[in-house]
OpenMM code with the backbone's topology and positions (N, CA, C; nanometers):
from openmm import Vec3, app, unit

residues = "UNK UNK UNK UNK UNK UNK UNK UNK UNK UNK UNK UNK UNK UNK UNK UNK UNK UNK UNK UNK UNK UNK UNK UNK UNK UNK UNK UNK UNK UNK UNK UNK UNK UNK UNK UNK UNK UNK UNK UNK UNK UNK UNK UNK UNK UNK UNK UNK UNK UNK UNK UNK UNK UNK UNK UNK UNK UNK UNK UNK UNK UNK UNK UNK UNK UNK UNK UNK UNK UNK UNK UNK UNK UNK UNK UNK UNK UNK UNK UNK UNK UNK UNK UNK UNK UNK UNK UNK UNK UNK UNK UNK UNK UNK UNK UNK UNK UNK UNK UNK UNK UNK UNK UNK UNK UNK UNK UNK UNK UNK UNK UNK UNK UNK UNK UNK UNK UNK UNK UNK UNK UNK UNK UNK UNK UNK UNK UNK UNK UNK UNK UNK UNK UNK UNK UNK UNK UNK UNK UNK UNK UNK UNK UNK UNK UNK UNK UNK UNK UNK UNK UNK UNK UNK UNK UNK UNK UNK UNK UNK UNK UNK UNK".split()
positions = [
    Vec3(5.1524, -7.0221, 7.0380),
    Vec3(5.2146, -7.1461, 6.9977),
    Vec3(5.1230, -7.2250, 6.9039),
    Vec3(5.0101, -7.2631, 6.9069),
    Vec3(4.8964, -7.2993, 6.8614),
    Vec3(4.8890, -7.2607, 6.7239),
    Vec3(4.8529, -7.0940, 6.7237),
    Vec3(4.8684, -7.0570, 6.5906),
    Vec3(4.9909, -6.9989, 6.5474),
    Vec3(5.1049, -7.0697, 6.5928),
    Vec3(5.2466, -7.0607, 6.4716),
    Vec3(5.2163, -7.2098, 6.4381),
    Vec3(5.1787, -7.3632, 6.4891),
    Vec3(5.1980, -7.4342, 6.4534),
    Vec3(5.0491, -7.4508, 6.3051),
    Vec3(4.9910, -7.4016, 6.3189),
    Vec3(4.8490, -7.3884, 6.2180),
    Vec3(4.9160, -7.3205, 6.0978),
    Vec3(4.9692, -7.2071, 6.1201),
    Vec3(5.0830, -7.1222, 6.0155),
    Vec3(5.1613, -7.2535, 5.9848),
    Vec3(5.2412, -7.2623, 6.0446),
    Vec3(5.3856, -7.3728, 5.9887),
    Vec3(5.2947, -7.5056, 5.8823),
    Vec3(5.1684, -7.5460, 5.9784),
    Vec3(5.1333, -7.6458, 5.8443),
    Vec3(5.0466, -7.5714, 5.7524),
    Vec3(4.9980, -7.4997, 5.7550),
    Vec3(4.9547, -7.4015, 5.6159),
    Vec3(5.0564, -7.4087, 5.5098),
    Vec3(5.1398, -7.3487, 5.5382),
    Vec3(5.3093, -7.2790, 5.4876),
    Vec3(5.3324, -7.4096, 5.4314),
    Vec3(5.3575, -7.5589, 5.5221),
    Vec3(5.3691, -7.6515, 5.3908),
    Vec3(5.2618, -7.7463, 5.3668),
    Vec3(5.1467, -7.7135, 5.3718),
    Vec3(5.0676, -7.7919, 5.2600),
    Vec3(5.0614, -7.6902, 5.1478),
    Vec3(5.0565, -7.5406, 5.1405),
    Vec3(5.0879, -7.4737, 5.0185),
    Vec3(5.1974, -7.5026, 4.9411),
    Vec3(5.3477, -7.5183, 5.0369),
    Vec3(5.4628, -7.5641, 4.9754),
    Vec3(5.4340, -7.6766, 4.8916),
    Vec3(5.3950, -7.7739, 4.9482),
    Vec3(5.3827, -7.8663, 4.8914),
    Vec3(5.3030, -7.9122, 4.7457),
    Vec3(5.1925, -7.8238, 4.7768),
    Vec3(5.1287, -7.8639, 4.6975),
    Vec3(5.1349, -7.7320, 4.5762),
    Vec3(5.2283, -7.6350, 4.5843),
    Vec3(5.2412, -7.5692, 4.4287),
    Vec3(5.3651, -7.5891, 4.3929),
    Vec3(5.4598, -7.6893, 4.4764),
    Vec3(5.6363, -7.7992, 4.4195),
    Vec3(5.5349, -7.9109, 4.3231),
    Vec3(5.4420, -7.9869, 4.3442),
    Vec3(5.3670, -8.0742, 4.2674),
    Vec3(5.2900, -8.0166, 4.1428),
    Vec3(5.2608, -7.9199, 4.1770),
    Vec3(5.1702, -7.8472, 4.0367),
    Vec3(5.3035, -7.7796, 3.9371),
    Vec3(5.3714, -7.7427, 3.9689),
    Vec3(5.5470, -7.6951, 3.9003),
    Vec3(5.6056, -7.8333, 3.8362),
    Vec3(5.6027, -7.8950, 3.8816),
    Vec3(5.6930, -8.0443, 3.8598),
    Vec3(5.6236, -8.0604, 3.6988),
    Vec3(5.7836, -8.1129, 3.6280),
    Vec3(5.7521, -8.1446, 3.4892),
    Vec3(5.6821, -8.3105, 3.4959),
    Vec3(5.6159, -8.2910, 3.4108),
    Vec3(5.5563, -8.4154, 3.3999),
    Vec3(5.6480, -8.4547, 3.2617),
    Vec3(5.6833, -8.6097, 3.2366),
    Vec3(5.7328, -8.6359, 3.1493),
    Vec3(5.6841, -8.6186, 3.0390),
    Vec3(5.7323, -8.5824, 2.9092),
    Vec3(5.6453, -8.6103, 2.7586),
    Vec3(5.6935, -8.7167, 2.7299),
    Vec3(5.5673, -8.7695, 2.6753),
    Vec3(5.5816, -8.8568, 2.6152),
    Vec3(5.5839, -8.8873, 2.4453),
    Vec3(5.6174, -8.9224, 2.3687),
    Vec3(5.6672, -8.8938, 2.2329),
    Vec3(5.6162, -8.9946, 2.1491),
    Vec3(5.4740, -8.9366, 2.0882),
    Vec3(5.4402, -9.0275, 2.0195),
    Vec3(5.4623, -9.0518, 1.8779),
    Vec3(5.6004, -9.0245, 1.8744),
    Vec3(5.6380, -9.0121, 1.7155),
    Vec3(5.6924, -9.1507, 1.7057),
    Vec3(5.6883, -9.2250, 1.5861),
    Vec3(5.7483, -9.3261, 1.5581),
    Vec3(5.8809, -9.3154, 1.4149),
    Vec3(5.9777, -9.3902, 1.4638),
    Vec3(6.1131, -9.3030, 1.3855),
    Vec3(6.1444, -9.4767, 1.2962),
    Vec3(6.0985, -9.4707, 1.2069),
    Vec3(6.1778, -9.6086, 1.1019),
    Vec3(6.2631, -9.5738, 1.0282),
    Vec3(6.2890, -9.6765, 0.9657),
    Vec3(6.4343, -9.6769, 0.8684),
    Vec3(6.3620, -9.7389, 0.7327),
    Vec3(6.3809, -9.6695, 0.6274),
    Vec3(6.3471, -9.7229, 0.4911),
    Vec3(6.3694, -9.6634, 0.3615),
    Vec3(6.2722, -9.6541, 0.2527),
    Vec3(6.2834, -9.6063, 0.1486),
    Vec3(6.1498, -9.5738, 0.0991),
    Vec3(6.1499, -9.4491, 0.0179),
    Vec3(6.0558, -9.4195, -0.0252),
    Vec3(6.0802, -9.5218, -0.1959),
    Vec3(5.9441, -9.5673, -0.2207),
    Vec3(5.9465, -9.6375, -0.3573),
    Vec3(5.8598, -9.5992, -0.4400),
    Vec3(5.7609, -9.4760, -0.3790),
    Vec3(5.7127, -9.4364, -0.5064),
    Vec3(5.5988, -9.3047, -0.4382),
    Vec3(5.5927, -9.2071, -0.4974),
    Vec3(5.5371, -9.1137, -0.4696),
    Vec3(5.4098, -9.0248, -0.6001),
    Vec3(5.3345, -9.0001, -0.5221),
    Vec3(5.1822, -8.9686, -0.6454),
    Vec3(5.2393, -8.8200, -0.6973),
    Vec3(5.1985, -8.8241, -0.7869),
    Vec3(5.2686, -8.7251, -0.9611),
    Vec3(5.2312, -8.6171, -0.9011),
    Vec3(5.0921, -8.5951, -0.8727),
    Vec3(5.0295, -8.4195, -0.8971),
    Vec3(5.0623, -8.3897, -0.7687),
    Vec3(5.1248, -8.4963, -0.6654),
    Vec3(5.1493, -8.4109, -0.5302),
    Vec3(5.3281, -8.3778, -0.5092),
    Vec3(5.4077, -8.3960, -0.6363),
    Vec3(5.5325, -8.3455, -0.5588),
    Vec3(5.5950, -8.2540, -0.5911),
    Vec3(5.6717, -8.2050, -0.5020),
    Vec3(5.7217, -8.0493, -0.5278),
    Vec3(5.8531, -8.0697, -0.5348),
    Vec3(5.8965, -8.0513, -0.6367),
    Vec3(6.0549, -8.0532, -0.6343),
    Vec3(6.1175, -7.9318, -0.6044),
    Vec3(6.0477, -7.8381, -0.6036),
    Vec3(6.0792, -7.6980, -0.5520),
    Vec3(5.9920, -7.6772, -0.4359),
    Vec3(5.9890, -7.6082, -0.3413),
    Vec3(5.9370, -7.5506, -0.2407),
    Vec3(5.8232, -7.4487, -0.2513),
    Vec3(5.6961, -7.4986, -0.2812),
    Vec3(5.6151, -7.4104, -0.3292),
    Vec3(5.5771, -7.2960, -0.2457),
    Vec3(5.5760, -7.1470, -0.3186),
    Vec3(5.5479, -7.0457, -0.2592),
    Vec3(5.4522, -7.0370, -0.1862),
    Vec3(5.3702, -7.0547, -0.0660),
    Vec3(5.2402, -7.0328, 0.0105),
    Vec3(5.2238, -6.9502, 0.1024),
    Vec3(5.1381, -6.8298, 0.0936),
    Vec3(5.0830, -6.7594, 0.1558),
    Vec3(4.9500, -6.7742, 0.1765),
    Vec3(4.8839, -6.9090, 0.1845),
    Vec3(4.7447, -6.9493, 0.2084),
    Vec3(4.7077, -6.9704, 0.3577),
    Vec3(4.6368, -7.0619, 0.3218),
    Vec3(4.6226, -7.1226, 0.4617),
    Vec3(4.5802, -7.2498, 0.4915),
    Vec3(4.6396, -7.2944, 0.3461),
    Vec3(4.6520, -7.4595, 0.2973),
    Vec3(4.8183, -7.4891, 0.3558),
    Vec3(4.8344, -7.5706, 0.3831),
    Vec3(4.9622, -7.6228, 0.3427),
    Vec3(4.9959, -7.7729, 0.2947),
    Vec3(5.0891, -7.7447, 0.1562),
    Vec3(5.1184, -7.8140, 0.0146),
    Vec3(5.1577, -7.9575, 0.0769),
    Vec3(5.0946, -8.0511, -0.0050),
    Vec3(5.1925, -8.1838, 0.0986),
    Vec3(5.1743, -8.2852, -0.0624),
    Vec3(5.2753, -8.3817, 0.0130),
    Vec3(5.3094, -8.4754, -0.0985),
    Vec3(5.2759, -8.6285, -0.0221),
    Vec3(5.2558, -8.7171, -0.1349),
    Vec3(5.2319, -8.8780, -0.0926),
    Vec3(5.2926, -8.9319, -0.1278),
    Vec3(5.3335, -9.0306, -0.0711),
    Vec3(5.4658, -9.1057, -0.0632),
    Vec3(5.4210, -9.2659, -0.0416),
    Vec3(5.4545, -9.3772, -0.1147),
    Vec3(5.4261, -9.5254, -0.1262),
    Vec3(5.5851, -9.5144, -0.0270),
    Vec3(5.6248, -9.5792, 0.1323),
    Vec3(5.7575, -9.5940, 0.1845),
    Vec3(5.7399, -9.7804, 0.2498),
    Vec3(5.8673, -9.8139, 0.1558),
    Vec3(5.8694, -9.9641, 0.2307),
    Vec3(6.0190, -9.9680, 0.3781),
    Vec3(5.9255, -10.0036, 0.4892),
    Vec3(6.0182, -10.0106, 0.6090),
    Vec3(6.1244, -10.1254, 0.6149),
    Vec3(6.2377, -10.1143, 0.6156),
    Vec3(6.3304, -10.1977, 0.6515),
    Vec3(6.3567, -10.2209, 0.8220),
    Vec3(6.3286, -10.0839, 0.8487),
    Vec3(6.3426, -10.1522, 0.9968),
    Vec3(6.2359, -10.0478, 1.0772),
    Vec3(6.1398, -10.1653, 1.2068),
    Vec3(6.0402, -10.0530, 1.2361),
    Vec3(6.0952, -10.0370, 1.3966),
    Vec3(6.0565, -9.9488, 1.4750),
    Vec3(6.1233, -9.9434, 1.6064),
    Vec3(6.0259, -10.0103, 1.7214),
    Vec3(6.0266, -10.0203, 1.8513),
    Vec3(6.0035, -10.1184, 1.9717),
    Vec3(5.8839, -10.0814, 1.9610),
    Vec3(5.8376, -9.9035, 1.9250),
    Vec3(5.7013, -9.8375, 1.9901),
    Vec3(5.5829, -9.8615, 1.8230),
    Vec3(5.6238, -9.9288, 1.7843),
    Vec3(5.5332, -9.9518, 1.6166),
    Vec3(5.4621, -10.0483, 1.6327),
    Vec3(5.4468, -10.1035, 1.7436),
    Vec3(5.2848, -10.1883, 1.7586),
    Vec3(5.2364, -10.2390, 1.6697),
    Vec3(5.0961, -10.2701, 1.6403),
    Vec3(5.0918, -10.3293, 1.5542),
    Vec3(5.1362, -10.2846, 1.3668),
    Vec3(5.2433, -10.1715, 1.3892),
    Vec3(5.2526, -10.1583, 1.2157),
    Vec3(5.3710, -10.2183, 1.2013),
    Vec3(5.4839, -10.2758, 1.2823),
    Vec3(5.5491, -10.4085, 1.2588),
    Vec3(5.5544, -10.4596, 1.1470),
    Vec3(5.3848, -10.5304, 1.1566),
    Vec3(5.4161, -10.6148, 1.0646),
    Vec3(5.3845, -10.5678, 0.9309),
    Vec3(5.4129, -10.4549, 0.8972),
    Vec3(5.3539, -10.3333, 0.7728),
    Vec3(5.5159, -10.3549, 0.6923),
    Vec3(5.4906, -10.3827, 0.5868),
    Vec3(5.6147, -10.3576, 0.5796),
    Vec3(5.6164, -10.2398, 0.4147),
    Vec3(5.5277, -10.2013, 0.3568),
    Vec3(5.4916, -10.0530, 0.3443),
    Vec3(5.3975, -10.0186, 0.3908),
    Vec3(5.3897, -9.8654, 0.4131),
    Vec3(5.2634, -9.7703, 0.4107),
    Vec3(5.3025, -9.6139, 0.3035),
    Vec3(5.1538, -9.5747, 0.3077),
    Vec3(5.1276, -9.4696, 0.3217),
    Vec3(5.1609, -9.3611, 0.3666),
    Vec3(5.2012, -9.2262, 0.3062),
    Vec3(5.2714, -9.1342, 0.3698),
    Vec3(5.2053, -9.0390, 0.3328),
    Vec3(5.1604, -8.9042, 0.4565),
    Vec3(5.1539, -8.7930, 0.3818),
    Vec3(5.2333, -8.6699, 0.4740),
    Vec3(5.2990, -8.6539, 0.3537),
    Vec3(5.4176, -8.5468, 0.3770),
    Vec3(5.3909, -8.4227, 0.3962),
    Vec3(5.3981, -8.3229, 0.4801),
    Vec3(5.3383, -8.1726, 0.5230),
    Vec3(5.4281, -8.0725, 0.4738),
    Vec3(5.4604, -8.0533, 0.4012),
    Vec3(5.5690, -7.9143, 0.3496),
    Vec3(5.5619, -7.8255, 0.4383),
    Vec3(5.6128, -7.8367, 0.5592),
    Vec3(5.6266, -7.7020, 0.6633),
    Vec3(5.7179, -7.6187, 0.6269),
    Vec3(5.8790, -7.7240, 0.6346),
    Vec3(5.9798, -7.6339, 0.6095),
    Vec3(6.0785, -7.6324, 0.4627),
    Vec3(6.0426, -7.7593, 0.4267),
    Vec3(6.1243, -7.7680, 0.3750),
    Vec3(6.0950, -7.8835, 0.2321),
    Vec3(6.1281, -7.9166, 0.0897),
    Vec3(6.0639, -8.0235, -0.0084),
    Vec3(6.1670, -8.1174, -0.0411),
    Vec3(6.1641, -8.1979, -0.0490),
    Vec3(6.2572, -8.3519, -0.0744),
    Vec3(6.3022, -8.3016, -0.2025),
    Vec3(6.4608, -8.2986, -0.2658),
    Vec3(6.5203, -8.3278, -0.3889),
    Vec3(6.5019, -8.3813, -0.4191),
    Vec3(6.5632, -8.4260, -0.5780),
    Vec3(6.5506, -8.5945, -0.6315),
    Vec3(6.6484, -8.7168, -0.5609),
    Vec3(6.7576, -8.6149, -0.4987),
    Vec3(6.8678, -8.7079, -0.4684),
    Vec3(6.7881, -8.7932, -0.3243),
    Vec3(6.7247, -8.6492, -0.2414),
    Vec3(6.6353, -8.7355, -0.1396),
    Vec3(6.5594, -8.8646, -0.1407),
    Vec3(6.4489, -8.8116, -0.2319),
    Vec3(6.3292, -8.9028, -0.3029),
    Vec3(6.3790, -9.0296, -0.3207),
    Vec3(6.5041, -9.0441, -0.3998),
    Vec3(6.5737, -9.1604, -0.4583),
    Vec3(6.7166, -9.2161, -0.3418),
    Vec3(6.7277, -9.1686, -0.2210),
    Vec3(6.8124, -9.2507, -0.1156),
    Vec3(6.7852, -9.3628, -0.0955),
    Vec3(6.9037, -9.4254, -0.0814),
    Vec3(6.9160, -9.5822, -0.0833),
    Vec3(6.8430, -9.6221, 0.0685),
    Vec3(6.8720, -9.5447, 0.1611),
    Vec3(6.8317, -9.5589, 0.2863),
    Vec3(6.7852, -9.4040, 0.3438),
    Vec3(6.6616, -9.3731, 0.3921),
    Vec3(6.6403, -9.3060, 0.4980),
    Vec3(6.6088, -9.3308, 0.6338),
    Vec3(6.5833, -9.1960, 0.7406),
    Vec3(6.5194, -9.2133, 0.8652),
    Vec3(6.3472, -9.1514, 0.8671),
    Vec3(6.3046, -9.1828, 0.9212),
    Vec3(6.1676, -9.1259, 0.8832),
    Vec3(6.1198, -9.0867, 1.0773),
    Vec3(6.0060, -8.9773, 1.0465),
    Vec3(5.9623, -8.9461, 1.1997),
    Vec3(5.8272, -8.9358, 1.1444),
    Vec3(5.7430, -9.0666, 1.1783),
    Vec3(5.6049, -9.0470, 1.1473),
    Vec3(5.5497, -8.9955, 1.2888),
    Vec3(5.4308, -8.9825, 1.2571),
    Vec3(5.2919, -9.0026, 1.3328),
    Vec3(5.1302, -9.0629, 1.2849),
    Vec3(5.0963, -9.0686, 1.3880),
    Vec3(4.9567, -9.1264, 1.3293),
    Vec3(4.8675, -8.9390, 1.3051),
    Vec3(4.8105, -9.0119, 1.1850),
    Vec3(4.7654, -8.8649, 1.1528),
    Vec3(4.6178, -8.8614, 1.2354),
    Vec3(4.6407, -8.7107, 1.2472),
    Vec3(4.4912, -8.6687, 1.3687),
    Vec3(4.3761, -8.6343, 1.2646),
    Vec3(4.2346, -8.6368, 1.3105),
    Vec3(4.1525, -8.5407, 1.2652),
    Vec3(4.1675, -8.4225, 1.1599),
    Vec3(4.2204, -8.3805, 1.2609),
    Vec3(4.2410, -8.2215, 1.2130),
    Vec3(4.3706, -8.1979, 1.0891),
    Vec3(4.4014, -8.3197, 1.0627),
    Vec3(4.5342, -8.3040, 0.9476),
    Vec3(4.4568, -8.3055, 0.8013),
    Vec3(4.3545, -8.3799, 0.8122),
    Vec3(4.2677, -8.4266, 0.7036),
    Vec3(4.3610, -8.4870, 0.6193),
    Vec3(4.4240, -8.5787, 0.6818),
    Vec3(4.5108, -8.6344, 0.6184),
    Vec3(4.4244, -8.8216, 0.5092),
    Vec3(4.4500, -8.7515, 0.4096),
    Vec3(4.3868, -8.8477, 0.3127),
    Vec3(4.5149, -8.8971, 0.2198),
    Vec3(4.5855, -9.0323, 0.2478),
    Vec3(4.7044, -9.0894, 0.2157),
    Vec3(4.6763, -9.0913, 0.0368),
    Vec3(4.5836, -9.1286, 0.0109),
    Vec3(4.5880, -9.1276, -0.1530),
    Vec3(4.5015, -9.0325, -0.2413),
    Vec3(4.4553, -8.9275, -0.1955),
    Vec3(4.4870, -8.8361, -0.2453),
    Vec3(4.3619, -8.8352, -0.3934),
    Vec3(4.4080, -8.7972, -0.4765),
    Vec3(4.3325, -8.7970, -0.6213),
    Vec3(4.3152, -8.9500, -0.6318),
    Vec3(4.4232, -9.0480, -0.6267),
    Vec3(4.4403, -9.1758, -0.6305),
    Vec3(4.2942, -9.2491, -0.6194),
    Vec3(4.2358, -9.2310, -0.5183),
    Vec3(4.1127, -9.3257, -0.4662),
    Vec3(3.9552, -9.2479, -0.5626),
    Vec3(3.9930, -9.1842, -0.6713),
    Vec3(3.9133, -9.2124, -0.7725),
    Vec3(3.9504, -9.2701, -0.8929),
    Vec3(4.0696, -9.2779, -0.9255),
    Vec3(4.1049, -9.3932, -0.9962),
    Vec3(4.0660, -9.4981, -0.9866),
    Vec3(4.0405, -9.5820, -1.1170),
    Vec3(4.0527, -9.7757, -1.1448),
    Vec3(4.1573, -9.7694, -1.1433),
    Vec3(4.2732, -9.7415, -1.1667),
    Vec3(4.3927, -9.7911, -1.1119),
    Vec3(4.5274, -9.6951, -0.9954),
    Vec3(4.4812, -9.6707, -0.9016),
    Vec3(4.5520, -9.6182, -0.8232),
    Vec3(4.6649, -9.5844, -0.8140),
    Vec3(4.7622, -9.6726, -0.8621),
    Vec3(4.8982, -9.7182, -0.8711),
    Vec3(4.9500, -9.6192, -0.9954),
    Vec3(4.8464, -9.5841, -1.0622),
    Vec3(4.8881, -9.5352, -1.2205),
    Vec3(4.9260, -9.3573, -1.1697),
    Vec3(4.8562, -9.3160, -1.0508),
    Vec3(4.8836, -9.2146, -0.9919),
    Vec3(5.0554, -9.1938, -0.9512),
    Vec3(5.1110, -9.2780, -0.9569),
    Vec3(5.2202, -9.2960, -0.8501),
    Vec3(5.3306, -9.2957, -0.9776),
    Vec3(5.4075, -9.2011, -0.9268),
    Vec3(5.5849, -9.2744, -1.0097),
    Vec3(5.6946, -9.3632, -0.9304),
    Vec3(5.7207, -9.4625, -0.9261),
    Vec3(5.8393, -9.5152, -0.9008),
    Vec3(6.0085, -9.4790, -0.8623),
    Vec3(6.0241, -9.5056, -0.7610),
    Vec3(6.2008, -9.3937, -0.7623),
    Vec3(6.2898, -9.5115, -0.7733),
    Vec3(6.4204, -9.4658, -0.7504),
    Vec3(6.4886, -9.5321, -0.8102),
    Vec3(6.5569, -9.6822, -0.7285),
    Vec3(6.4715, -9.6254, -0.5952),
    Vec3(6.4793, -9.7681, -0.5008),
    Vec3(6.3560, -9.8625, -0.5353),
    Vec3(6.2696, -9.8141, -0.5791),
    Vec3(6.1078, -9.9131, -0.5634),
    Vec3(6.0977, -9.9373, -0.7230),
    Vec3(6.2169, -9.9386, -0.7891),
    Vec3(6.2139, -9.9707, -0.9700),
    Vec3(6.1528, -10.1487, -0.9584),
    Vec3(6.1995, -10.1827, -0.8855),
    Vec3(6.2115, -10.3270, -0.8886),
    Vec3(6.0832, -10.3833, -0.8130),
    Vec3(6.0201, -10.2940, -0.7562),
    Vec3(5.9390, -10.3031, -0.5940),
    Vec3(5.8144, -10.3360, -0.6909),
    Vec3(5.6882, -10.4613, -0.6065),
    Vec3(5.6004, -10.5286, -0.6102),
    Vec3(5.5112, -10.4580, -0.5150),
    Vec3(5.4293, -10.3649, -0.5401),
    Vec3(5.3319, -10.2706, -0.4027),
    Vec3(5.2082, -10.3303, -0.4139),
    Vec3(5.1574, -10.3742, -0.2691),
    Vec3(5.0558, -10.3983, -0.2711),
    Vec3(4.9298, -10.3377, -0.3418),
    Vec3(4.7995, -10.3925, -0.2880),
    Vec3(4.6906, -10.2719, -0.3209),
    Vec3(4.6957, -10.1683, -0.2109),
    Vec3(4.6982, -10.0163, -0.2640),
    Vec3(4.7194, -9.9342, -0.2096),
    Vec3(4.5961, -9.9090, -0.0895),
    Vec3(4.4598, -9.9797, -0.1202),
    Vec3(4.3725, -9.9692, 0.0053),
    Vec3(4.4101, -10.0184, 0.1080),
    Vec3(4.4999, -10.1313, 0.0883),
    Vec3(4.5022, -10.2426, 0.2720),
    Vec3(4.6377, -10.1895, 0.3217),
    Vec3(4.7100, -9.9902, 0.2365),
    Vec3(4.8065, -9.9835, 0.3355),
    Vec3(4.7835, -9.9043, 0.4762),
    Vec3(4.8515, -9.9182, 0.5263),
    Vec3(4.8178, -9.8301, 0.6961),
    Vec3(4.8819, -9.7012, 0.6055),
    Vec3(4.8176, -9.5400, 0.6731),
    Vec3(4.8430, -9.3928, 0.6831),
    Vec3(4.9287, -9.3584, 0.7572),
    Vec3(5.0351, -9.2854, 0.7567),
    Vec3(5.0710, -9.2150, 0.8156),
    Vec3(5.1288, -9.0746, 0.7941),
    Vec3(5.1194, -8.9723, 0.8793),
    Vec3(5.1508, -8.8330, 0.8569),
    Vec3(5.2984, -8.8022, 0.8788),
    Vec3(5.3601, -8.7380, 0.8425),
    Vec3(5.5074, -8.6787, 0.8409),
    Vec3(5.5333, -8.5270, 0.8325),
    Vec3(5.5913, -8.4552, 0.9346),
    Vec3(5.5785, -8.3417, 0.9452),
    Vec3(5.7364, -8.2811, 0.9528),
    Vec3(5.7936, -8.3951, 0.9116),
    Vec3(5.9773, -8.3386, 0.9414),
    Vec3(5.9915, -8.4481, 0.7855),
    Vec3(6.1231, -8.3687, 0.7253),
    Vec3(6.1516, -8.4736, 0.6068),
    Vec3(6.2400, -8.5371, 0.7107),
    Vec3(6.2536, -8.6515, 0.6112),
    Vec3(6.3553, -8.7753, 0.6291),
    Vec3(6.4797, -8.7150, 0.6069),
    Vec3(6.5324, -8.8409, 0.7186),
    Vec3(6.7310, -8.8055, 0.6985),
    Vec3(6.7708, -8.8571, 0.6199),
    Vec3(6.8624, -8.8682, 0.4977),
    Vec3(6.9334, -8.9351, 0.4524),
    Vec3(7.0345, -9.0096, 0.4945),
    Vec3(7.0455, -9.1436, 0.4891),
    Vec3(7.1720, -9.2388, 0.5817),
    Vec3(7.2829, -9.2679, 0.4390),
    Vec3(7.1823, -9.2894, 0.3737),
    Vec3(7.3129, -9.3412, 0.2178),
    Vec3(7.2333, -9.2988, 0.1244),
] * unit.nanometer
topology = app.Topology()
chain = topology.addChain("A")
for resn in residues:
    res = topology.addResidue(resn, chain)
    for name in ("N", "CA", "C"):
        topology.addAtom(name, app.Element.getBySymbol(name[0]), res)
């Protein structure tokens, strides 16, 4: 009797404790999803075609994007109302019709270490930074700050088009 009851709690503190090691832990999603427009993107980084790569680089583009609307989890970039973009050509390269949408969705992140993500690019040896950049057909009109005081961010999915 003794040792069935030593068995029986063996049996569930093991139960127990490999139902807790199994159990999903929630993810948590540190992507941040805004609503805006791209207004201007640097010359020598865009691909209007999908460049062929068999390296072990992968091709990315920079993007000047002003936010119209930022979401609950954007902390302090709120009050950003452009940044910095650098775009990862995984799957796929923005058209012109893209580039130039009246409205997109965007899925940033904060860029890691390991992205070597440098938002301006050739730009930050320039005297004039800005001269790097072309204008689309939403940011014709657009007043951009100095490109040093914008916040970075990385993008690894293109944007949706809304309009």
């Amino acid at each position: 009797m003794k040792y069935s009851r030593i068995v029986m709690t063996f049996a569930f503190v093991a139960v127990l404790f490999l139902s807790s090691s199994f159990a999903q832990t929630p993810v948590v999603s540190k992507d941040i999803i805004a609503e805006g427009v791209i207004v201007a993107f640097q010359k020598n980084s865009r691909h209007r075609v999908m460049p062929y790569n068999r390296g072990i680089a992968t091709p990315a583009e920079r993007w000047i994007v002003r936010i119209d609307q930022w979401p609950y989890n954007a902390g302090t970039l709120s009050n950003q109302k452009y940044i910095l973009v650098q775009y990862w050509l995984y799957f796929r390269n923005l058209t012109d019709c893209d580039i130039n949408a009246k409205k997109l969705r965007f899925t940033f992140r904060t860029p890691e270490k390991d992205d070597y993500a440098d938002c301006l690019g050739l730009a930050k040896n320039s005297d004039d930074p800005l001269s790097r950049y072309e204008l689309t057909v939403p940011g014709k009109d657009t007043q951009i700050p100095s490109l040093s005081t914008l916040p970075c961010l990385a993008a690894d999915q293109a944007p949706v088009v809304l309009e």
